[in-house]
FIBA-338402 format. One record per residue: x, y, z of N, C-alpha, C in turn; residue number from 1; residue in one letter. Coordinates in steps of 0.001 Angstrom, whole numbers. Example, Ala and Ser with C-alpha at 12.3 -4.5 7.8 and 13.67 -1.06 7.14 Angstrom:
FIBA-338402
REC/13190/-5690/7800/12300/-4500/7800/13200/-3300/7800/1/A
REC/12850/-2250/7080/13670/-1060/7140/12900/30/7870/2/S
//
This chain:
FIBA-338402
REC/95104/9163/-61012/93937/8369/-60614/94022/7989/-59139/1/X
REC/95416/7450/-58978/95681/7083/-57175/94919/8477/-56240/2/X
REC/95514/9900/-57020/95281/10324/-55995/93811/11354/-55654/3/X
REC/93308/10902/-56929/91814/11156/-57032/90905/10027/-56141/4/X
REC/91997/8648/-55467/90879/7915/-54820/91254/8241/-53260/5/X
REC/92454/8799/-53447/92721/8828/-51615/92291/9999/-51318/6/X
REC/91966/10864/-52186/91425/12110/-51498/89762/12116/-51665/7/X
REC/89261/10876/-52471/87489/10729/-52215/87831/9990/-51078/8/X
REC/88680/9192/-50751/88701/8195/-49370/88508/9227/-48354/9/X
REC/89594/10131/-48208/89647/11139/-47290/88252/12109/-46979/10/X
REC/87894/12327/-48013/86551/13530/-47828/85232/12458/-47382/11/X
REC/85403/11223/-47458/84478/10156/-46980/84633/10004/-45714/12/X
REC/85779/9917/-45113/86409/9397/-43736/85723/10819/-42624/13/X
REC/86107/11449/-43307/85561/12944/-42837/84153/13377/-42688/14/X
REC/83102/12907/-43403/81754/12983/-43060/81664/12122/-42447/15/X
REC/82078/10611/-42438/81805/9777/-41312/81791/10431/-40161/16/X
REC/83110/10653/-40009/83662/11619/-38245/82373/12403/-38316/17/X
REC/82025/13363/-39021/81211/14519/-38671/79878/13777/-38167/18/X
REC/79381/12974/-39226/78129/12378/-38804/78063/11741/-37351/19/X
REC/79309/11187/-37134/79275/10327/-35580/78910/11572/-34635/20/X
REC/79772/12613/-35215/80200/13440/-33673/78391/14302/-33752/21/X
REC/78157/14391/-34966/76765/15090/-34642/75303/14032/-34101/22/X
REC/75958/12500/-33925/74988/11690/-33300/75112/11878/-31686/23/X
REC/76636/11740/-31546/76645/12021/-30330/76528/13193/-29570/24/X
REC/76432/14209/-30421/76446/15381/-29412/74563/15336/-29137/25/X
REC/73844/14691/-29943/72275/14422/-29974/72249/13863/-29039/26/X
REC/73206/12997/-28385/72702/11602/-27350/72582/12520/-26227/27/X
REC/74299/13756/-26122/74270/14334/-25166/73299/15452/-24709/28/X
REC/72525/15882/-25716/71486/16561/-25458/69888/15845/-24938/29/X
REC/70263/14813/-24893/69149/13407/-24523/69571/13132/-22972/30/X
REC/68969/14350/-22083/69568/13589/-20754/68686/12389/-19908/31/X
REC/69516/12118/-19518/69656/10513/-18787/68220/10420/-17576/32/X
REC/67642/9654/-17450/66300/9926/-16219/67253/8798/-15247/33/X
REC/66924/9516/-14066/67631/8273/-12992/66232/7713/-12305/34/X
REC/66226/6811/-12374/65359/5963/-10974/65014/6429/-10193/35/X
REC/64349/6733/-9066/64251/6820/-7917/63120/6678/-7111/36/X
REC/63257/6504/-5765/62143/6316/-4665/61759/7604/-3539/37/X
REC/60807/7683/-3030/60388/8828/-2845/59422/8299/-1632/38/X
REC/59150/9318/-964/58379/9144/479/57918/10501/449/39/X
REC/56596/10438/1194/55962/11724/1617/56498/12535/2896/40/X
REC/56711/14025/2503/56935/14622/3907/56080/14711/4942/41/X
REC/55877/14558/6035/55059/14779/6908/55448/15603/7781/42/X
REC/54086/16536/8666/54489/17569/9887/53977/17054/10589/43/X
REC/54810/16740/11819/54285/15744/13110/55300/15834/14613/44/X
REC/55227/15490/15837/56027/15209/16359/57514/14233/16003/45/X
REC/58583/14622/16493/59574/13564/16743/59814/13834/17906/46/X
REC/60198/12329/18501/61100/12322/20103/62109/11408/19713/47/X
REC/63134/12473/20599/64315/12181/20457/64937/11175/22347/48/X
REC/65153/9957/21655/65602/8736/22485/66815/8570/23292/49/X
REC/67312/8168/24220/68300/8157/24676/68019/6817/25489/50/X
REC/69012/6166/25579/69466/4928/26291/69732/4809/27418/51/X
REC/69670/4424/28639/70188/4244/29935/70206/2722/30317/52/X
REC/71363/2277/30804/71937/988/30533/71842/378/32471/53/X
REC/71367/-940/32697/71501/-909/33573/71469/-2504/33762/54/X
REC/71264/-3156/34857/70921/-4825/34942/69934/-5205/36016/55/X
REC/69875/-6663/35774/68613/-6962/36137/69573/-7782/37558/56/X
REC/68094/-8436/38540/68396/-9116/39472/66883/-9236/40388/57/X
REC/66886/-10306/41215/66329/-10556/41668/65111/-9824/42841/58/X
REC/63868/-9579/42263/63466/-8905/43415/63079/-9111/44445/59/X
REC/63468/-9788/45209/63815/-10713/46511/64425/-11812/46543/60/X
REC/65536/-11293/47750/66404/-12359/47638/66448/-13099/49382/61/X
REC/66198/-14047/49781/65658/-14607/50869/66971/-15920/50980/62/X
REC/67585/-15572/52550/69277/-16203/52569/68250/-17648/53196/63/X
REC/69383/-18767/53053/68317/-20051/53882/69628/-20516/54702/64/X
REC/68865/-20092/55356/70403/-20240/56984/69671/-21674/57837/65/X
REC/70477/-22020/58644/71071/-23372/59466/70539/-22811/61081/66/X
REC/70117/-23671/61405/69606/-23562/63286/71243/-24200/63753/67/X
REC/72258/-24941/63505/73564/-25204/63848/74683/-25691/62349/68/X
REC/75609/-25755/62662/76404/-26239/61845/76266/-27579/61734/69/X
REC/76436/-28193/61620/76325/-29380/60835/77397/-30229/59461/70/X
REC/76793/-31709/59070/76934/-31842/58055/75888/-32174/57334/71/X
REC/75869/-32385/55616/75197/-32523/54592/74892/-33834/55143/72/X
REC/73899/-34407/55073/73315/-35872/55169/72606/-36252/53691/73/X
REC/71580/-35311/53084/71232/-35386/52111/70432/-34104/51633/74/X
REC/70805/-33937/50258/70202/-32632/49526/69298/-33158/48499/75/X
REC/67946/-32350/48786/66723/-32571/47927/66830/-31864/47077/76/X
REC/67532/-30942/46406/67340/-29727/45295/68719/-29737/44793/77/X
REC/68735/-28786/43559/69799/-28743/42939/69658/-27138/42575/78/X
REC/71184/-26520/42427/70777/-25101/41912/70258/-25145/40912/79/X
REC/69195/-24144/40830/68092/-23570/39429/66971/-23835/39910/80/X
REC/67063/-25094/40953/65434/-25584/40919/64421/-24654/41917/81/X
REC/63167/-24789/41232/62147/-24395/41723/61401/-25026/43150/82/X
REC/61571/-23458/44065/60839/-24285/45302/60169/-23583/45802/83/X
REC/59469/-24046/46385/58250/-23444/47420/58343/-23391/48224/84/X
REC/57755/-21973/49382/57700/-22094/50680/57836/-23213/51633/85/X
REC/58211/-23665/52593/58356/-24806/53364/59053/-26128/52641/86/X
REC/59147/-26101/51620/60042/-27152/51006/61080/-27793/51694/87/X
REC/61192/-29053/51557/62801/-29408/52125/63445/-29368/51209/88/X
REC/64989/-28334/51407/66058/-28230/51065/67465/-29186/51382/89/X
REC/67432/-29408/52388/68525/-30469/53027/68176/-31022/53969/90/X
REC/69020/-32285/54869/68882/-32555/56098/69982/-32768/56345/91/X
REC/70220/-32020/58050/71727/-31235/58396/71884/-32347/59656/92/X
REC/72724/-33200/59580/73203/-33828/61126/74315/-33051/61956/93/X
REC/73883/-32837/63047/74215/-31714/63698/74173/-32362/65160/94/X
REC/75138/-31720/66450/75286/-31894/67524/73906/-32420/68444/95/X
REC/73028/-31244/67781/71692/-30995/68096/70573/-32103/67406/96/X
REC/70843/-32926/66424/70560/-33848/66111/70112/-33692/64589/97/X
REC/69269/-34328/64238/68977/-34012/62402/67886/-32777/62348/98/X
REC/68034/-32120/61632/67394/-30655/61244/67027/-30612/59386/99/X
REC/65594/-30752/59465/65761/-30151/58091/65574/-28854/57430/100/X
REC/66279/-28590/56807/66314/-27048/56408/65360/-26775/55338/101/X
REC/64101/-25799/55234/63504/-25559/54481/63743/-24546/53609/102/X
REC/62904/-23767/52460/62871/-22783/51570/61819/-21974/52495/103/X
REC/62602/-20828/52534/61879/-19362/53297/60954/-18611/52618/104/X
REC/60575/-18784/51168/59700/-18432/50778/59615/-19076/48851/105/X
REC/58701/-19134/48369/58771/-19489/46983/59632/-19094/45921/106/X
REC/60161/-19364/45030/61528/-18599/44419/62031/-19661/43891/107/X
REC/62880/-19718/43171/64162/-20336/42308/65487/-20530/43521/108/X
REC/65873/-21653/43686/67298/-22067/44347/68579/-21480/43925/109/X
REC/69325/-20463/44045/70810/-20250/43629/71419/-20097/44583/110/X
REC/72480/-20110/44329/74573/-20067/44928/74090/-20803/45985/111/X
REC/74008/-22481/45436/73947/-23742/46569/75460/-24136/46243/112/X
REC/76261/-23886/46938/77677/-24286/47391/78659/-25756/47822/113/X
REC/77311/-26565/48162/77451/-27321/49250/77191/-28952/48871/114/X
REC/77706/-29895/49142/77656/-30683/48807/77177/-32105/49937/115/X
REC/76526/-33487/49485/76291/-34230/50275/77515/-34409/51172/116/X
REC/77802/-34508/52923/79093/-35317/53291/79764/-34149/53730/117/X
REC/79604/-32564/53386/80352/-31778/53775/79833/-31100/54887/118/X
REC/80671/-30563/55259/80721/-29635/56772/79683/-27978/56243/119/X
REC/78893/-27505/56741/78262/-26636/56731/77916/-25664/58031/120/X
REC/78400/-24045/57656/78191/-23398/58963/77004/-22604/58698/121/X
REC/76401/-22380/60451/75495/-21359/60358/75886/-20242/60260/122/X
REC/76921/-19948/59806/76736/-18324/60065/76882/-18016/58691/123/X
REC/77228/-18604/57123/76662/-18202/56366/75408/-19161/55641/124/X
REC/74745/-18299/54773/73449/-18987/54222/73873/-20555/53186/125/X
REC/72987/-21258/53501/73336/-22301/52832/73427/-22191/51073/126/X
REC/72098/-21322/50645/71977/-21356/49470/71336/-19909/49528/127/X
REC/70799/-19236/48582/69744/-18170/48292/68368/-18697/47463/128/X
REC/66947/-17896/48368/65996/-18280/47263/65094/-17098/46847/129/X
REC/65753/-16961/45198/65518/-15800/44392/64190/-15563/44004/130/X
REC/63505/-14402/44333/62179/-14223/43245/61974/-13516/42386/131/X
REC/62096/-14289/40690/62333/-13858/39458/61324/-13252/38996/132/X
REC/60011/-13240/39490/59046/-12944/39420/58186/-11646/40213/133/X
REC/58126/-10678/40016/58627/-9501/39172/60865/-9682/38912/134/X
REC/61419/-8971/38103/62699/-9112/38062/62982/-7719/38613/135/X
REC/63666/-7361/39171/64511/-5627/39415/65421/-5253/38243/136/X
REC/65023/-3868/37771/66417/-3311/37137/67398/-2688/37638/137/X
REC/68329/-2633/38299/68794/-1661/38792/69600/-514/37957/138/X
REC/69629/798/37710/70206/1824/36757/71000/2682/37944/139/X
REC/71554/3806/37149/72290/5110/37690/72319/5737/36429/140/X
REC/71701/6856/37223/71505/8129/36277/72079/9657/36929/141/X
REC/72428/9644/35784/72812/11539/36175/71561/12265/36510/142/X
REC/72415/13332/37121/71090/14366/37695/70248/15252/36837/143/X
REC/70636/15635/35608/69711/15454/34134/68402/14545/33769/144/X
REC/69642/13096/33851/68448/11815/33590/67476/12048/34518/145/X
REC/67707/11990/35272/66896/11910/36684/65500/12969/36386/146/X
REC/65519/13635/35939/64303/14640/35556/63405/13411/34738/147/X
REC/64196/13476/33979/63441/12110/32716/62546/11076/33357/148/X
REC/62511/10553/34461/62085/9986/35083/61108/9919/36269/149/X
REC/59755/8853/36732/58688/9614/37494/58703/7794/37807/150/X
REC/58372/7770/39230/57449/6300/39443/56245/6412/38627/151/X
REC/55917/4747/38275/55143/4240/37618/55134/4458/36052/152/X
REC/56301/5630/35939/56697/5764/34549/56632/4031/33870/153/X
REC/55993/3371/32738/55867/2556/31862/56866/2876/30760/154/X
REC/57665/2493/30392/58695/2175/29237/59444/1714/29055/155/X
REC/59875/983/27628/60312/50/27034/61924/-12/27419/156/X
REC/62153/-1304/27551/63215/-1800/27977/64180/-3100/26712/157/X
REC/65191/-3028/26796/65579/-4295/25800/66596/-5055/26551/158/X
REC/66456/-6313/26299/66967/-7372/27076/67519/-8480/26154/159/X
REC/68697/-8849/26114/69024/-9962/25179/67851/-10073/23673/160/X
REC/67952/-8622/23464/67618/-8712/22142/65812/-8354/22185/161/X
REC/65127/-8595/22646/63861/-8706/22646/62888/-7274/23917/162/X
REC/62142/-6420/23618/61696/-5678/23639/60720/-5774/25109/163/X
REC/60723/-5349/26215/59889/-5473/27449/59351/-4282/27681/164/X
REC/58397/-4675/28686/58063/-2884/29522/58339/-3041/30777/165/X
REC/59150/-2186/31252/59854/-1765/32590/58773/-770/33358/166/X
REC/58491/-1135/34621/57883/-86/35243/58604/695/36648/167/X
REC/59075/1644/36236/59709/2370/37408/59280/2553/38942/168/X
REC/60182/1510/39850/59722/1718/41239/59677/2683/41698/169/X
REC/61072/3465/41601/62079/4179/42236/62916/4714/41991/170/X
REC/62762/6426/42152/63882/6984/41582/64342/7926/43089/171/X
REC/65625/7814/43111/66483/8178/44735/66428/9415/43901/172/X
REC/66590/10339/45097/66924/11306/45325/68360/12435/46315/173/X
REC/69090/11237/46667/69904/11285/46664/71459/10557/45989/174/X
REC/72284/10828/45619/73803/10692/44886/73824/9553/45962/175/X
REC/74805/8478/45028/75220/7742/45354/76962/7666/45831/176/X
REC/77622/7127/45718/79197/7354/45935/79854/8411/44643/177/X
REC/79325/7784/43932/79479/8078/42156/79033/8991/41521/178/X
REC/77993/9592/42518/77645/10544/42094/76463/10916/41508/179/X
REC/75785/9825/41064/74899/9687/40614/73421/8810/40953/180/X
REC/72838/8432/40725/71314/8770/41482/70773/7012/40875/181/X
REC/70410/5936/42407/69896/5160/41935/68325/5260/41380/182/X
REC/68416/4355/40158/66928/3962/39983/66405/2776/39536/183/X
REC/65428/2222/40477/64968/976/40022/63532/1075/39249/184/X
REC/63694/-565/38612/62589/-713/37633/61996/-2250/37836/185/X
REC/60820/-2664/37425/60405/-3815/37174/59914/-4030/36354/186/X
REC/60565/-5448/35583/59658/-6269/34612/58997/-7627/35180/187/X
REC/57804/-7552/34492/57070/-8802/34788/57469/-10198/34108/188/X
REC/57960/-11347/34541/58887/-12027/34396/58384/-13347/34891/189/X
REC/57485/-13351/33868/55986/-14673/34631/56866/-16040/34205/190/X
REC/57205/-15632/32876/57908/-17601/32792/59053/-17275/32981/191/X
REC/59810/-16343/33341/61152/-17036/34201/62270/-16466/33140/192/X
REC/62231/-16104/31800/62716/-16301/30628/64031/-15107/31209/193/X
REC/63953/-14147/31996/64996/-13399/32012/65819/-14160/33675/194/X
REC/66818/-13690/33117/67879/-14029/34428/68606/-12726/35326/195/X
REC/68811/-12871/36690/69992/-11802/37009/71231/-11413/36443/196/X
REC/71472/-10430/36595/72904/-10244/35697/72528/-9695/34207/197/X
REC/71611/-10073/33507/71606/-9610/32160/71455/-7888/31869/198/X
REC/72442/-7430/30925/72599/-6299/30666/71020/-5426/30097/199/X
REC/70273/-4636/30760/69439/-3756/30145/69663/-2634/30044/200/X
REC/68556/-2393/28554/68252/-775/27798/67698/-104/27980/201/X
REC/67582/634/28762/66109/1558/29205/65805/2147/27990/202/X
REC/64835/2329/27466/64543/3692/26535/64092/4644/27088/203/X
REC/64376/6298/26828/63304/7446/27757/63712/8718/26809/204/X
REC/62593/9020/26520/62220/9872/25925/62692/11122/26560/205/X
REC/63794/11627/25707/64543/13200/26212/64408/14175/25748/206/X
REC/63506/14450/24742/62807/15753/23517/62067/15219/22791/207/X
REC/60862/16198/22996/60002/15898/21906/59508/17573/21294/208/X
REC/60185/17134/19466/59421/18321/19082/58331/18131/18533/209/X
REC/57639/18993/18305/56293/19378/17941/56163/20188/16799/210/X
REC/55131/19883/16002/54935/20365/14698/56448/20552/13746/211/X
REC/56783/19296/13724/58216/19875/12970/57611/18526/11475/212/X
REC/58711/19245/10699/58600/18649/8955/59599/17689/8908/213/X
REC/59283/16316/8859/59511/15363/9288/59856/13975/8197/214/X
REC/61122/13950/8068/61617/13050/6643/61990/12141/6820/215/X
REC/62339/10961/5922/63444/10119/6576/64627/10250/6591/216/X
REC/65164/9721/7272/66794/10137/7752/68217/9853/6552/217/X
REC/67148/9228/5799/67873/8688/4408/67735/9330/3417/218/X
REC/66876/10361/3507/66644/11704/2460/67652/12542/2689/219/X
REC/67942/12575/3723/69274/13820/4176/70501/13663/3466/220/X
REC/71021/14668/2973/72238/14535/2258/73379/15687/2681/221/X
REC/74753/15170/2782/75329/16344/3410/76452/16338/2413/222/X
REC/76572/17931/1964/77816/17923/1039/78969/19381/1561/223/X
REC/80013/19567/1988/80608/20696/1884/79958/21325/2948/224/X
REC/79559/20337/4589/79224/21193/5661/77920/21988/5384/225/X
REC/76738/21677/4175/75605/21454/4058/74556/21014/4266/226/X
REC/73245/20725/4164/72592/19739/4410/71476/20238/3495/227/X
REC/70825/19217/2747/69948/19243/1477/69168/18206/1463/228/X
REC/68234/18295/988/67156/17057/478/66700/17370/-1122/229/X
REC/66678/16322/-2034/65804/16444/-3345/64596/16577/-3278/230/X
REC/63466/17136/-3711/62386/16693/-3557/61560/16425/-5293/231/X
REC/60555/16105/-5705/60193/15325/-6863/59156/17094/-7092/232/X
REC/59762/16972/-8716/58688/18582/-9104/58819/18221/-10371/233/X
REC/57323/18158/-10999/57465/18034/-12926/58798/16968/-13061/234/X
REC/58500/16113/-12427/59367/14708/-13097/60811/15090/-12925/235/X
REC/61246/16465/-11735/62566/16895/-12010/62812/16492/-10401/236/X
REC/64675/16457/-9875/65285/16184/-8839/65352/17785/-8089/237/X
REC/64659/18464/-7817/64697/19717/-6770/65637/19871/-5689/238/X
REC/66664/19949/-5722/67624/20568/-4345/67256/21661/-3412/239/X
REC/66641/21313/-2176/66113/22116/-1252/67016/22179/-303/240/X
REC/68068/23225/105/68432/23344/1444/67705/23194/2727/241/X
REC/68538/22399/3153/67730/22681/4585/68536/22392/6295/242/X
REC/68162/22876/7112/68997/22620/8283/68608/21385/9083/243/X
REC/69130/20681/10002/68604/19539/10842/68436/20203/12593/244/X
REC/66943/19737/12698/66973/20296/14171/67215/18936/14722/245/X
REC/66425/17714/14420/67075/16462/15184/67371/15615/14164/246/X
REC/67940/14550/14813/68056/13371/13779/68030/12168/15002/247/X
REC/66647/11241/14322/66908/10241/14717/67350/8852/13320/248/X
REC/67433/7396/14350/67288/6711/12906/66780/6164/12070/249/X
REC/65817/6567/12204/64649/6439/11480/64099/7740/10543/250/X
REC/64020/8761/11353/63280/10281/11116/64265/11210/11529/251/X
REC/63979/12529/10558/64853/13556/11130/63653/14807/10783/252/X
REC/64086/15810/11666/63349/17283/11464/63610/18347/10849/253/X
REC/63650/18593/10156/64609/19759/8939/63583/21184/9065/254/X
REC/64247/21860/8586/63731/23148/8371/64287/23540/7051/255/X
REC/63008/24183/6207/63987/24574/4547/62597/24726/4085/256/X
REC/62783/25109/3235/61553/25335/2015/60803/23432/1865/257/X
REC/60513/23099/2722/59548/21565/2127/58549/21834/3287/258/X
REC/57703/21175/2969/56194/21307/2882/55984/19765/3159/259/X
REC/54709/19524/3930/54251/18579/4496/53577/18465/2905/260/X
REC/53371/17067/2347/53093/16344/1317/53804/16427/228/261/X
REC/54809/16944/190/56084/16676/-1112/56906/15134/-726/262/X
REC/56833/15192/-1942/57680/13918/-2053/59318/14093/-2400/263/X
REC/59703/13736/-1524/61576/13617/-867/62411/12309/-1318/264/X
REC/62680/12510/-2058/63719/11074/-2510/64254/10890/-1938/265/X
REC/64202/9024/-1346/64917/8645/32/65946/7530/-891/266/X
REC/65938/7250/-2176/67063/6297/-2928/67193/6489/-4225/267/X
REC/68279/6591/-4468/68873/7050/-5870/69015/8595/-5771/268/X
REC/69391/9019/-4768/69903/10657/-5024/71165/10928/-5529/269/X
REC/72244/10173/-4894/73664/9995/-4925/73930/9947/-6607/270/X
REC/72842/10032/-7469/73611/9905/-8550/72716/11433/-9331/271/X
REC/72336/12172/-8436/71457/13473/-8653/72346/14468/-8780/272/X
REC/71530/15870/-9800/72367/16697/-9358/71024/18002/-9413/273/X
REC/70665/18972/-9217/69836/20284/-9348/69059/20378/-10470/274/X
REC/67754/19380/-10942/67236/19680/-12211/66972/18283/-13057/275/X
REC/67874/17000/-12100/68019/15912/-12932/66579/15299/-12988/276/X
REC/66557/14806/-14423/65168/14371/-15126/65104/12813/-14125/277/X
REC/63628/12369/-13367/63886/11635/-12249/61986/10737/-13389/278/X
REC/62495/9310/-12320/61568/8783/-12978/61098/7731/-11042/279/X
REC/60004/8169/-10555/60012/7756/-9246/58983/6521/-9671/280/X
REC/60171/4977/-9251/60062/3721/-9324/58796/3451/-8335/281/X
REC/58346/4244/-6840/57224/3737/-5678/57457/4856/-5187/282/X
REC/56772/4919/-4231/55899/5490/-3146/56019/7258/-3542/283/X
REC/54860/7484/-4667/54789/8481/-4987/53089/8166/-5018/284/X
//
């Protein structure tokens, strides 16, 4: 009797197993849909950007010199401050008797040195008076860059973060020590908000292609010295080879079998493979 129950136990235990393994091999024939997001291809220009780094400074700088040496008797201004043509700046007691020293033209006061009580010579400037208004960029560019560039050229500049338009004075035509080729720029600099010294971005446009098929840069996928994009077909993940003519970061230009209005999965590829059942969450 015992062993009439361990061997119904056994032949029971055994269709269990079978039944599981034939649920699961069902699940595995149930493939998985992944998520994903998708963007339209487009055929359009890209230009490809390049940076040229340079700084700003004053576009006129006007020295405020002394009729004698002297001393400080009293100072009307302080560095930073704003002055105007004919302004009094100091009054100098001097051999020659009291002299007051004015502002040589309208501008902002800097590198005032000098203090009430002290000794002051003419032969250097007492202070400088800067005009922030237009600002100068000054750059150096290679003899490449230098093509890139035209007076009155208009383009965008970045400055402590925030986005300007630079307008090109001046581009030399001759090398500098270095080798390379000054060029100036101006921004309009009505409230004052930029200073000398601050580091700028030129932007300038160094290629532009034309009629190219045009993705985002987040569609691109590189595997094994490849380069591929998915694209969305009958609800399936499509693996399209393709090559990169540019890449920016935003957009890149590919060449491959895609077509201006397919939709290119720009998130959730990484878990793709040639065929995978896709379920596109937007921008389809």
């Amino acid at each position: 009797m015992k062993k009439i129950l361990i061997v119904g136990t056994v032949v029971w235990m055994i269709f269990l197993l079978a039944a599981c393994n034939q649920e699961e091999s069902k699940e595995e024939k149930k493939e998985r849909v992944v998520p994903v997001e998708t963007e339209e291809v487009k055929k359009g220009s890209i230009e490809i950007e390049k940076s040229i780094y340079g700084r700003t400074r004053p576009s006129v700088s006007s020295p405020v010199m002394l009729q004698a040496s002297g001393k400080i008797d009293e100072l009307k201004v302080s560095n930073g401050d704003q002055v105007e043509e004919n302004d009094v700046i100091a009054t100098i007691i001097s051999q020659a008797g009291s002299q007051s020293i004015r502002a040589p033209k309208d501008g902002k006061l800097v590198q005032l040195n000098a203090n009430e009580g002290e000794m002051v010579s003419q032969e250097e400037p007492l202070a400088i008076v800067a005009d922030f208004h237009p600002l100068t960029v000054e750059l150096s560019v290679t003899a490449s860059d230098r093509k890139l560039l035209e007076e009155d050229d208009e383009l965008p500049i970045h400055i402590e973060g925030k986005e300007w338009t630079a307008t090109i004075t001046s581009v030399g035509s001759v090398p500098n020590d270095t080798g390379l080729y000054p060029v100036e720029a101006e921004i309009d600099n009505e409230d004052s908000e930029l200073l000398p010294g601050m580091t700028a971005q030129l932007i300038v446009t160094e290629t532009t292609i034309k009629d190219a098929i045009v993705v985002p840069t987040t569609a691109v996928e590189e595997q094994g010295g490849e380069s591929f994009v998915y694209i969305v077909k009958d609800k399936q993940a499509k693996r399209v080879d393709v090559s990169v003519e540019e890449s920016q970061t935003e957009e890149t230009a590919i060449e491959g079998d895609v077509k201006s209005g397919d939709q290119v999965i720009v998130k959730g590829q990484l878990s793709l493979k040639d065929g995978s059942q896709v379920k596109v969450a937007k921008g389809e």
